[in-house]
C-alpha positions as CSV (number, residue, x, y, z in Angstrom):
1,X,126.9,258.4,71.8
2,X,126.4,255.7,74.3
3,X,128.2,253.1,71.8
4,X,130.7,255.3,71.2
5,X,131.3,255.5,74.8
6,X,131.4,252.3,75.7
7,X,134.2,251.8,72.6
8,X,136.7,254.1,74.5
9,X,136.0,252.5,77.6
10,X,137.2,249.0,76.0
11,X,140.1,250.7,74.3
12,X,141.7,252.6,77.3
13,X,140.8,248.9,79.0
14,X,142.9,247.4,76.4
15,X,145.5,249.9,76.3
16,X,146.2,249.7,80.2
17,X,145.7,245.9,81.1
18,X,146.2,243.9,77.5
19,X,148.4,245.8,75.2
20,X,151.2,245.7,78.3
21,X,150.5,241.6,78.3
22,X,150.8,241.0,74.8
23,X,153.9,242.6,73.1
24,X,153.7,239.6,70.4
25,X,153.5,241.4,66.3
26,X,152.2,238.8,63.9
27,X,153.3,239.5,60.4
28,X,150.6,239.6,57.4
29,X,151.3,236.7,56.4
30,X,150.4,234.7,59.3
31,X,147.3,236.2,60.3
32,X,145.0,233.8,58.1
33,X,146.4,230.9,59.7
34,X,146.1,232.2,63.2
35,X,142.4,233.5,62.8
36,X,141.7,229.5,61.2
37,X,143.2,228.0,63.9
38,X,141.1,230.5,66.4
39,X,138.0,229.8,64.3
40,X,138.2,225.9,64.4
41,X,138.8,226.0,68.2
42,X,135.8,228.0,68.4
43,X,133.9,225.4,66.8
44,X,132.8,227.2,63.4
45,X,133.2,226.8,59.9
46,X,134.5,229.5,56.9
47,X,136.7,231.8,58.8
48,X,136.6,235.2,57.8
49,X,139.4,236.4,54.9
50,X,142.1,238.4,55.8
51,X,142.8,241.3,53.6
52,X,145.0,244.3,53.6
53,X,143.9,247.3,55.3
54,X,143.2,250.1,53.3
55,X,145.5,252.6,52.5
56,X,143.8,255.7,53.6
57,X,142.4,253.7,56.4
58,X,145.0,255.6,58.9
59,X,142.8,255.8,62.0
60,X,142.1,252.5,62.3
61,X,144.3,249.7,63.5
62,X,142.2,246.8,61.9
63,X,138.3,246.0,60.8
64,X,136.5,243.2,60.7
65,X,133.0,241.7,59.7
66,X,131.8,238.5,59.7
67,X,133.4,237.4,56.4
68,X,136.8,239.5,56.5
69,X,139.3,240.8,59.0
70,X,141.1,244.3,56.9
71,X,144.8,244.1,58.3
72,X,148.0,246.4,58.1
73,X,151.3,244.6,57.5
74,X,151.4,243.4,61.2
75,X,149.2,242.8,64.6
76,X,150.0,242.7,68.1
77,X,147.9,238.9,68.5
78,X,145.4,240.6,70.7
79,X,144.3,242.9,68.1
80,X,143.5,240.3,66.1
81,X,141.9,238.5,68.5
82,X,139.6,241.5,69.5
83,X,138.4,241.6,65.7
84,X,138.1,237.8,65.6
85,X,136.1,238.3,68.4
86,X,133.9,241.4,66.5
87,X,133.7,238.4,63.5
88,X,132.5,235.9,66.2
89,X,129.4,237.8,67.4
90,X,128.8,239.4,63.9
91,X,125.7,238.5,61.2
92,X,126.3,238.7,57.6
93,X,124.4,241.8,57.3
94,X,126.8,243.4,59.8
95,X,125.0,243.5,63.5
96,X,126.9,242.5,66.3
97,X,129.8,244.6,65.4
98,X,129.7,247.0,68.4
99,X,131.5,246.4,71.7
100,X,129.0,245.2,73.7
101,X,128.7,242.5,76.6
102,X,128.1,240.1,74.1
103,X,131.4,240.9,72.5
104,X,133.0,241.3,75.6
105,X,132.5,238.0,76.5
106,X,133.7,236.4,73.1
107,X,136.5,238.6,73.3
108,X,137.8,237.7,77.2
109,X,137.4,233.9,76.1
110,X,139.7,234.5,73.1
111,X,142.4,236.2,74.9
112,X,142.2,233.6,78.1
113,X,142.2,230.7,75.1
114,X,144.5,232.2,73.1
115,X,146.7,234.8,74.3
116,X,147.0,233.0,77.8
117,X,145.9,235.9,79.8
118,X,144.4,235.5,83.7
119,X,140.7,235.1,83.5
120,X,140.3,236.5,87.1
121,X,142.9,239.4,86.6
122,X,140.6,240.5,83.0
123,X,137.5,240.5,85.2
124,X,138.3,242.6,87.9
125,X,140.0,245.0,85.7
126,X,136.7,245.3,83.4
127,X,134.7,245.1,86.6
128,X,136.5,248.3,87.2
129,X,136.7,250.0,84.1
130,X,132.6,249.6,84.2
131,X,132.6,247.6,81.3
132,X,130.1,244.8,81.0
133,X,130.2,241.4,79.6
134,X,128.0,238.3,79.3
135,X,129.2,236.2,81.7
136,X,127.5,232.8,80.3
137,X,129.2,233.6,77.1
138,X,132.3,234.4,78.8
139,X,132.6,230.7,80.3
């Protein structure tokens, strides 16, 4: 599907241009502090919970919604920024959680904010991967 699509576009994105730039692991233990202190920069109020990942979860890295962020027993801090990002644009009945321009957006803020990364370097890679974002939301 075109969702689907536009997912591995934003992971082989990640993969080649923010994975190399972000070799920090955050253990377990620290994640709920670092997603308060994201959440309180961002202006908002009753960060989501972090929980441990599921078990049998083995595809998937980490999963969040609006309310909870499922984590293994450590996360490079861009990981956890791109699901902080999927908890920023996210309703309480789960919309938002795709990786769309909205998302995009939220989630090239975070890692300029947070993770120190070069605005201008993030857009012209995404620029070239095809991958869109809002760019009033990216601001």
């Amino acid at each position: 599907s075109r969702r689907d699509a536009a997912a591995r576009r934003l992971y082989a994105w990640e993969d080649a241009v923010v994975a190399p730039r972000d070799r920090s692991l955050v253990p377990f233990a620290r994640l709920q502090a670092l997603v308060d202190h994201v959440w309180a920069a961002e202006g908002r109020h009753f960060p989501p919970r972090i929980r441990p990942l599921p078990k049998q979860a083995r595809r998937t890295v980490a999963r969040a919604t609006r309310t909870s962020i499922e984590a293994p027993a450590e996360l490079p801090t861009w990981v956890l920024l791109h699901e902080i990002a999927h908890a920023l644009v996210a309703d309480v009945d789960g919309n938002g959680l795709g990786h769309g321009p909205d998302f995009v957006a939220t989630y090239l803020a975070l890692l300029v904010a947070h993770a120190r990364m070069d605005r201008a370097l993030l857009e012209a890679t995404l620029r070239e991967a095809g991958i869109a974002w809002d760019a009033r939301i990216a601001a």
